[in-house]
N, C-alpha and C positions, 0 to 999 in steps of 0.2 A: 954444651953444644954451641960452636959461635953461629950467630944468627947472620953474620956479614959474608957465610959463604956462595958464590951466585950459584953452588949446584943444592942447595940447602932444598929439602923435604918440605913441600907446602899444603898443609890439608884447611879446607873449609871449615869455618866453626861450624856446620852445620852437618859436619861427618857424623856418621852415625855406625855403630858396629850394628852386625847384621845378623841371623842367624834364619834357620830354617821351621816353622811354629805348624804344623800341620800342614795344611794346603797353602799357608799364609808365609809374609817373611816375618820375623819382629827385628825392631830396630831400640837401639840403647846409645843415648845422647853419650860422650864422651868429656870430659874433663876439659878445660883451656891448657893448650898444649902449645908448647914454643916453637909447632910448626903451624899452628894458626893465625899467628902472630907476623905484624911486619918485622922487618929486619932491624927495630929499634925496640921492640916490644912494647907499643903503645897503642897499636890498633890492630885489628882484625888485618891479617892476610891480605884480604880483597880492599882493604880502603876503611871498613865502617869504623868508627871509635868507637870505644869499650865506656858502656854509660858512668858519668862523674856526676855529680849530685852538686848542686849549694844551695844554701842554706843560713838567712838574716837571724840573728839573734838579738831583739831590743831591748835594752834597759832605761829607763827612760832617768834626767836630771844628774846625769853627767857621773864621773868619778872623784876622789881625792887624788889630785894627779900626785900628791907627796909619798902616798900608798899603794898607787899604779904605778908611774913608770920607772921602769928598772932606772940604776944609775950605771949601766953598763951597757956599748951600743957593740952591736958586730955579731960574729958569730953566737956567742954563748953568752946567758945573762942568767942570772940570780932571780927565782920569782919572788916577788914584793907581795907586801901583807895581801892586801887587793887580787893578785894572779893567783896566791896557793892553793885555793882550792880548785885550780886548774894539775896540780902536782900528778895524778893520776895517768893525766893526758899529753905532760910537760914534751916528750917526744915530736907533739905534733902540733907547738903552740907557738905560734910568732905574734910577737908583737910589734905593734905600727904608731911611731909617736913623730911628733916635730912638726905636725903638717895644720898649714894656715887654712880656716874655710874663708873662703874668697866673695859666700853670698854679700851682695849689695844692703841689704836688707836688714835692719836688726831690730826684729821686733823679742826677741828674747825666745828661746827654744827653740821656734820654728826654723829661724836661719841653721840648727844644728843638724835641722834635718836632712838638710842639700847634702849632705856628707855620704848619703846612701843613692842620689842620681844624677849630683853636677849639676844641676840646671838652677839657674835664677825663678823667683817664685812667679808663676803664670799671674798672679794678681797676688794685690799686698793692700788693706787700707789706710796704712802708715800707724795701725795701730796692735791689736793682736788675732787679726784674721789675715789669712795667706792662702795660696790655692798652688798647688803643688806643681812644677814647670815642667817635667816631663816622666818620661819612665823611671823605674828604681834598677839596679844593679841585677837584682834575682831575675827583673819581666826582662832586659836582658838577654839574661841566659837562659830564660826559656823562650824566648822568642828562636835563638839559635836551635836549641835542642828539635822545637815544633818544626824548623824551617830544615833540621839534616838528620831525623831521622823518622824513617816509617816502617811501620806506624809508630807512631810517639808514642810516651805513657798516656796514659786514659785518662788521667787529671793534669790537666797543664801547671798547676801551681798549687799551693793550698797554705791559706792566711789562719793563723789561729791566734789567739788572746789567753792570758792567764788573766790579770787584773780589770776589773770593769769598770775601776775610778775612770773618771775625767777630770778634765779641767774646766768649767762652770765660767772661765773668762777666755777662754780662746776659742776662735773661730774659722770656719776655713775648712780645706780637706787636707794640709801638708801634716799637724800636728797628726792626726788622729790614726794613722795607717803607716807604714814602717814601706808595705806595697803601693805600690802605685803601677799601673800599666800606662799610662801617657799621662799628659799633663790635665790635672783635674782629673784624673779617674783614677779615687784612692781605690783599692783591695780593700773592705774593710775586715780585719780580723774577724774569726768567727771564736766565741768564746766559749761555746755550749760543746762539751766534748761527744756528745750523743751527737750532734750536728754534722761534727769532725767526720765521725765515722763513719754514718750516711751516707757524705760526700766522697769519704775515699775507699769503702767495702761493699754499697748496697748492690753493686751489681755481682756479688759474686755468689758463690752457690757451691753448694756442697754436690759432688763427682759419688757414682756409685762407687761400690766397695768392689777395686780388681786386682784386690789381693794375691787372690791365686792366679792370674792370667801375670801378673809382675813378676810370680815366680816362675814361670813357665819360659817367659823371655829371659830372664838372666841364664836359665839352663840353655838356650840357645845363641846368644852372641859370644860365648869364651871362645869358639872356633877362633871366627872373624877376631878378634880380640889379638891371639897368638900371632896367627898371620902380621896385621899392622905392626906388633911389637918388633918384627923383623925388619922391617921398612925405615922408623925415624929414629932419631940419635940416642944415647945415653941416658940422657937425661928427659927426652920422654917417652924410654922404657920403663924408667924407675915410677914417673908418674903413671905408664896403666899398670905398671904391675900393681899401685899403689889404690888405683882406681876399683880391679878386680879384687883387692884384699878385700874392698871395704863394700865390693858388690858381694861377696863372701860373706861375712859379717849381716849385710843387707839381710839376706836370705832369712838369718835367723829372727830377725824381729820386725819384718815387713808387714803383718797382719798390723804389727800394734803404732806402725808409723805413720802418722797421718802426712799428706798431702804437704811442700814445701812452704805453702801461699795460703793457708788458710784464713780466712777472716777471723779476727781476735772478736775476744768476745765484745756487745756492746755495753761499754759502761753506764756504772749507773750514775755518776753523776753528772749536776748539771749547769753547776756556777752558775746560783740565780746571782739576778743582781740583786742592789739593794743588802747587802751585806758588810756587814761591819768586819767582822773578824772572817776575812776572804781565808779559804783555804789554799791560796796563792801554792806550797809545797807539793798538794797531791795534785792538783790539777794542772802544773807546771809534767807532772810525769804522769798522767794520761796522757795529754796531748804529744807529748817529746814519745812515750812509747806505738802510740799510732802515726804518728811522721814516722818514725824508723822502721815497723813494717810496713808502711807504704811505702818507703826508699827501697828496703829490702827485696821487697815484691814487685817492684818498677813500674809503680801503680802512677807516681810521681815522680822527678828530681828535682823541683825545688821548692821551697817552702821559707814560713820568716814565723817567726814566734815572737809576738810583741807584750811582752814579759810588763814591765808598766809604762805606763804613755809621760811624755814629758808635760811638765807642770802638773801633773795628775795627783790627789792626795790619799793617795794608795798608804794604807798604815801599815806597816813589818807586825802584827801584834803575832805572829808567831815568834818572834826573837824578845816581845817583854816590851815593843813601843809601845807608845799612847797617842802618838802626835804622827800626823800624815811625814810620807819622807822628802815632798817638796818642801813644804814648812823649814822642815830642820836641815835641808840645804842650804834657806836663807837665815839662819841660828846662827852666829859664829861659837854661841855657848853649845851648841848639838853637833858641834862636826864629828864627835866620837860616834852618834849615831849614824852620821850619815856614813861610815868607815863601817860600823857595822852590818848596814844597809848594803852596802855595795858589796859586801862579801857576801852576807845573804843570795846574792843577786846571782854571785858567780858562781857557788855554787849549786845554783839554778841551772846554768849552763853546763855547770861540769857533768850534771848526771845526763845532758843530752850528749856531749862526748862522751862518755863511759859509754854510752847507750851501743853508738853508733859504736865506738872502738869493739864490743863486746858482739860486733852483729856482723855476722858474715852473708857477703850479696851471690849471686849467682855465680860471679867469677872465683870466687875463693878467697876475695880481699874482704878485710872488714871495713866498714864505711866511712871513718877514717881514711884509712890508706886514698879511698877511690874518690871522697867527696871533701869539701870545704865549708866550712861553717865562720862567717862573716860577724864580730858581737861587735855595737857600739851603742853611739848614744848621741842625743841633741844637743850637748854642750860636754866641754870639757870639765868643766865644774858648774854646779849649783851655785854656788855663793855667790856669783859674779856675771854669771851665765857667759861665759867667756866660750871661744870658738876657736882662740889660740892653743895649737898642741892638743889637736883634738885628735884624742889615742881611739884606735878600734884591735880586734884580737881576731885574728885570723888564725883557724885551729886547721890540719887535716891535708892532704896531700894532692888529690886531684890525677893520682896515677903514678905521678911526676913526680916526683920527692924535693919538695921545696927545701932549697940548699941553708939550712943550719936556721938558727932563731932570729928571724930579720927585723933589726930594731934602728927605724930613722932616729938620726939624732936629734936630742928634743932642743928646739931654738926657746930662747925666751919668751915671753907673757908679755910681749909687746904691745898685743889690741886687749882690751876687756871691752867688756860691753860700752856704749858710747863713744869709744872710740876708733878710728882706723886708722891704717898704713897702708903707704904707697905698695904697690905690686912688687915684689921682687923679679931680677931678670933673670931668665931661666938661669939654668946652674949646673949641669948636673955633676961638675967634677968637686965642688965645693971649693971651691968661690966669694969670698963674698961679694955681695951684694944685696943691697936695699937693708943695709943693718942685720941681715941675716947671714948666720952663717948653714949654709943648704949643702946635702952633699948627696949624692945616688944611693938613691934606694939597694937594700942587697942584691945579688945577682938576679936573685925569685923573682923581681921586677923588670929586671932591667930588658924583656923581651917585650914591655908595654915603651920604650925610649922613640924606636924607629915607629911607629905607630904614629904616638905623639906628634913626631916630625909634620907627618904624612896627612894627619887628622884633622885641624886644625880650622874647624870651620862651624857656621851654626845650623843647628837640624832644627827642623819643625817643632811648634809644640812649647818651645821655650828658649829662653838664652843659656848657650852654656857657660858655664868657668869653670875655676879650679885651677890652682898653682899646677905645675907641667908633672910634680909628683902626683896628682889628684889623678889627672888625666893619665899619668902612668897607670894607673891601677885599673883605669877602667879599661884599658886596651888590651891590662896584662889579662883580666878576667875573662874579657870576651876571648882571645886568643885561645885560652887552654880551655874555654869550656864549649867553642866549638866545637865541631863533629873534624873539620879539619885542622885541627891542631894537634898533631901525633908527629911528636918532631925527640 
């Protein structure tokens, strides 16, 4: 059915099939249908957007950029040692290389962090204390969500932790939180998954048993049901008759179907601290499986998982280490571990994409399709703590189908730590200039260019930067994850 016709069929998502229940009506919610939809199918009929989710993923002490970034830029690329245990989810994996961080700053780790909110650090004691210059990327995008739509989810955000190393020399608030909601107020991860679920279940409660009053309604709305099916196109005929099959179906095992949103159970563990041999594996997927039914439930839509903290001496001893994995970043003889480490890591993340690819939200998308998940880190490598080519992995769609595997071109290893380079001038046709060779982001960004233009200025709270691709991405993110961005 084209959606571009002006005589086209338009119902509210909030139609309901009707029928006659006694002295009462009953009413039975209906499927998202391509006449609820605007005429681009990206938002509700009446205007609202269809909720998108994101979602930070932190690894802390950088990658082997030799075993992360593809040597292929454009459409299609080869996953590298580093990405394959992303292979599962490869459909919905772009990666993001080439791009300079711009902080003033370089106290080691901490300047990597500005890669998640642009802003120069609100304090620095020229040594390894910093204080973080303004919001993160995710507060953001739920600042948007809070401000376009009501009622909003019931948890504006939700910070979680897998590893409870620290770093015992750094100070500040920039290292220690992936979140931040303005400058100086980190989010601090919560690492207690009992805690987790507190926060994002305690108010819910178990609905009496209306088993048989659910069967009584389905026997009542097929009338109404038939009727409508006359009314809209083709193709969402095919989705109620598809609808009724499956209320059909419903019928027979409705006693033993529990409630769509029910609260999972609460775990039992509790990631003390003070542990040696972190179970970093199982408590990496409690907290990724209560984000996802919190996503699922729209309890929430955005969150950050701060997996381990940079400069932190977090030890792999489930992979057979013995030695922390900052350490063996600065090892030239351990970079085999740190190669090990860092796949470790991503396969960390792969099982929250599987998670989400595997979980279907109230619209019918699985959370992939509908949301975006954000992975990086505080240097591009360990060894050097370098801040040149500093790659992050953008997984997942956002509604929109982000056009093929978007990989910037990676420029040379020009700054390492101690040193800098002049600015380069914008670019975006590739260009060079300032010794770089720069070229536009793929298309998926290129709706963050005119922004940029237009943006250009300093907000409260902190100084910002960021190369004109930096600033690309933060326009492109707010754009699509507005309530007004259904384009």
């Amino acid at each position: 059915m084209s959606r571009s016709a002006s005589s086209r069929f338009v119902l509210n998502r909030r139609t309901m099939l009707r029928g006659s229940l006694g002295a009462g009506v009953a009413c039975v919610g209906l499927p998202l249908l391509d006449a609820m939809l605007n005429s681009n199918g990206t938002a509700l009929a009446g205007g609202a957007a269809l909720p998108r989710q994101f979602i930070t993923y932190f690894i802390g002490n950088g990658f082997r950029l030799d075993q992360f970034e593809p040597s292929q830029t454009g459409a299609s690329f080869a996953l590298t040692p580093e990405l394959i245990p992303l292979a599962a989810v490869e459909p919905y994996v772009k990666v993001v290389t080439g791009l300079q961080n711009w902080c003033y700053a370089q106290p080691t780790h901490h300047e990597g962090m500005t890669q998640f909110n642009g802003y120069h650090f609100a304090e620095w004691d020229f040594g390894l204390t910093s204080k973080a210059g303004g919001p993160t990327i995710d507060q953001v995008v739920a600042d948007h969500i809070e401000a376009s739509f009501d009622p909003a989810p019931l948890v504006r955000s939700i910070e979680v932790g897998i590893s409870r190393k620290w770093s015992e020399m750094d100070g500040g608030t920039t290292l220690y939180a992936v979140a931040h909601r303005a400058a100086n107020e980190p989010l601090d991860p919560e690492f207690n998954p009992q805690t987790v679920w507190q926060t994002l279940f305690s108010e819910f409660s178990a609905g009496p048993d209306d088993s048989e009053l659910r069967l009584l309604i389905i026997d009542s709305i097929r009338d109404d049901a038939r009727k409508l099916q006359a009314r809209v196109g083709k193709i969402d005929k095919e989705r109620l008759e598809a609808h009724l099959d499956g209320i059909a179906e419903l019928e027979q095992r409705i006693k033993a179907a529990p409630p769509a949103c029910t609260p999972p159970a609460l775990p039992t563990e509790t990631n003390p601290p003070g542990t040696f041999n972190e179970p970093l594996t199982s408590v990496n997927e409690i907290m990724c499986d209560l984000l996802v039914h919190a996503l699922k439930c729209d309890i929430t839509r955005v969150g950050s998982v701060f997996f381990i903290g940079g400069a932190a001496e977090t030890v792999y001893t489930e992979i057979g280490q013995g030695s922390g994995h900052h350490a063996n970043t600065h090892n030239g003889g351990a970079q085999g571990e740190v190669h090990n480490g860092v796949v470790y890591s991503m396969e960390r993340v792969a099982y929250l994409l599987e998670k989400m690819q595997s979980t279907v939200d109230a619209t019918g998308q699985n959370l992939l399709d509908t949301g975006l998940v954000m992975v990086g880190s505080d240097c591009s490598e360990g060894i050097d703590h370098s801040v040149s080519r500093q790659p992050f992995v953008l997984a997942g769609n956002l509604r929109v189908p982000l056009p093929g595997h978007a990989q910037e071109r990676p420029v040379e290893c020009a700054r390492r730590h101690g040193q800098h380079l002049g600015r380069p001038v914008h670019d975006p046709e590739g260009v060079q200039s300032g010794g770089h060779q720069r070229r536009r982001h793929d298309a998926a960004l290129a709706c963050g260019w005119r922004l940029v233009r237009q943006q250009r200025r300093t907000q409260p709270g902190g100084r910002r930067f960021g190369s004109d691709h930096q600033r690309a991405h933060r326009a492109c993110f707010r754009l699509r994850l507005s309530a007004g961005a259904a384009t």
